[in-house]
C-alpha positions in Angstrom: 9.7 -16.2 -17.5 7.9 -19.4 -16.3 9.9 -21.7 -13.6 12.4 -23.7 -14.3 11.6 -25.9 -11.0 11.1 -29.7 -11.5 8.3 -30.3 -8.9 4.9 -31.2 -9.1 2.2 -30.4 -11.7 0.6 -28.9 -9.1 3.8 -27.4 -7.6 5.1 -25.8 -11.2 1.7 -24.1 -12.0 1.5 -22.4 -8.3 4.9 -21.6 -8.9 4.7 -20.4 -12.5 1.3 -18.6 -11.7 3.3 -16.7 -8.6 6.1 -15.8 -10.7 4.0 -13.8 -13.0 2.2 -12.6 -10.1 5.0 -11.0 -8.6 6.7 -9.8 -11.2 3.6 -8.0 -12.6 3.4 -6.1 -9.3 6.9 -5.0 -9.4 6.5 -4.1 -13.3 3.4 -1.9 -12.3 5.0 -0.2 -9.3 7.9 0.1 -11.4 5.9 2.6 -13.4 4.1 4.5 -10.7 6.7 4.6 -7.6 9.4 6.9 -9.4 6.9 9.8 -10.4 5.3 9.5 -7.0 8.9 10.2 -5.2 10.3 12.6 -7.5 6.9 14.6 -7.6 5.9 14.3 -4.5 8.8 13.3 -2.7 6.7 10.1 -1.5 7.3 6.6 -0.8 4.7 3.7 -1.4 4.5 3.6 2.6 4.4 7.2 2.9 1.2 7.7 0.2 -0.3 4.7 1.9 -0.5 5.8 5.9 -2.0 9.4 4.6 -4.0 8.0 2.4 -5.5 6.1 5.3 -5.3 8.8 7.9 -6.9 11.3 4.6 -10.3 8.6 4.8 -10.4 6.9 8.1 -9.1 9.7 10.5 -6.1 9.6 13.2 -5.3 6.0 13.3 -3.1 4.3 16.3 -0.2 2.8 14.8 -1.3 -0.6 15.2 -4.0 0.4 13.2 -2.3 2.1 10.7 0.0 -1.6 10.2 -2.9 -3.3 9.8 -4.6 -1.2 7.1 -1.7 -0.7 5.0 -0.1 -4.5 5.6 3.3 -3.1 7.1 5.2 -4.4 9.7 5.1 -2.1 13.0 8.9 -0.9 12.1 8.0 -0.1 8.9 5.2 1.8 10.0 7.2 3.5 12.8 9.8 4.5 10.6 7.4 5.4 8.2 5.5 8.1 10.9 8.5 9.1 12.0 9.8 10.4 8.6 6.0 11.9 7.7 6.3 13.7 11.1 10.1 15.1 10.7 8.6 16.3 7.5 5.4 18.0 9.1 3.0 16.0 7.7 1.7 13.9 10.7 1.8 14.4 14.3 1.7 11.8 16.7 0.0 12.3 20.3 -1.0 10.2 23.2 -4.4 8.9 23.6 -6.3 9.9 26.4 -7.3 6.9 28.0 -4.4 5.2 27.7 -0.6 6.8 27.5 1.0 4.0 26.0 -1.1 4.6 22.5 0.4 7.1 19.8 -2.2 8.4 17.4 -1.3 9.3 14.1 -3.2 12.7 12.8 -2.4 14.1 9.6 -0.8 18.0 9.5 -2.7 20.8 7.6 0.7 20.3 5.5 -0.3 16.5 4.9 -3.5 17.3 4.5 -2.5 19.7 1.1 -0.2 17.0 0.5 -2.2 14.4 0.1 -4.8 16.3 -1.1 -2.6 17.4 -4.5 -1.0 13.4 -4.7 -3.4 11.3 -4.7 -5.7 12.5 -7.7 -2.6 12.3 -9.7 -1.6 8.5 -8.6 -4.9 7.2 -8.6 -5.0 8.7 -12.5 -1.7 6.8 -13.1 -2.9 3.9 -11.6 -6.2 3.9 -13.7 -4.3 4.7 -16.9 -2.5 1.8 -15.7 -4.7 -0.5 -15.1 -6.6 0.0 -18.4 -4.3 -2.7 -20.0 -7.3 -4.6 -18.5 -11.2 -4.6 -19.8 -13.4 -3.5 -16.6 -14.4 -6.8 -16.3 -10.7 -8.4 -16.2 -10.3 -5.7 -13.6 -13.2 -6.6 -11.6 -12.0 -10.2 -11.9 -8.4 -9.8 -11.1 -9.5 -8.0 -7.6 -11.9 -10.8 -7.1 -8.8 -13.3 -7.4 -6.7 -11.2 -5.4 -9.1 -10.9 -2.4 -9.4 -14.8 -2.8 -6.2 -15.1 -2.9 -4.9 -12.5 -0.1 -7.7 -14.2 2.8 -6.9 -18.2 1.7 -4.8 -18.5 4.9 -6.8 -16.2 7.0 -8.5 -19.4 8.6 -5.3 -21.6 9.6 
């Protein structure tokens, strides 16, 4: 549904181009997010910290907000549910007391391990509305688009 805002030229096609923007991402995880909770009993959040502690290692949490783009108490509450459930502990760092790491469990581990393959298929089969090429251009605008006000 384009915008029904009487601004600009300039103003309605950034708004318009948003719009559809936005409501493709929440059409997409629309499709994915429901199979990955009743499956795997997962959140977005939840796939997205082990995913990162499955590649990268233990993570601080600060970390971990950065590579997923959460806020800390998303994050925290995030951690704290994976490690209720056994999938991540949390310990000090060495150095310096005040910093938790984030490890993934054996349990998380398995977890993950059994998840992923089957969201990263749903994703693709997903994502094939698009040729290869569209896809490749479509992350290309996306990165664009995510680091324009990286500089400011």
């Amino acid at each position: 549904m384009p915008t029904h805002y009487q601004g600009t030229t300039e103003e309605i096609l950034a708004l318009d181009a948003f719009i559809k923007l936005n409501r493709s991402v929440i059409a997409v995880q629309g499709r994915l997010l429901p199979a990955l909770q009743r499956e795997f009993g997962l959140t977005e959040s939840q796939i997205a910290v082990l995913e990162a502690l499955k590649h990268l290692g233990p993570l601080q949490q600060g970390e971990l907000c950065q590579k997923i783009l959460r806020s800390g108490s998303n994050v925290t509450t995030v951690v704290d549910n994976l490690e209720r459930d056994g999938l991540v502990q949390r310990s000090r760092d060495e150095s310096d007391r005040r910093i938790q790491v984030v490890n993934l469990t054996e349990k998380g581990r398995e977890l993950v391990d059994r998840a992923l393959p089957v969201h990263v298929g749903r994703i693709t089969d997903t994502m094939a509305a698009l040729e290869p090429e569209e896809q490749r251009e479509l992350g290309r605008l996306c990165r664009k688009l995510g680091r324009a006000g990286e500089s400011k």
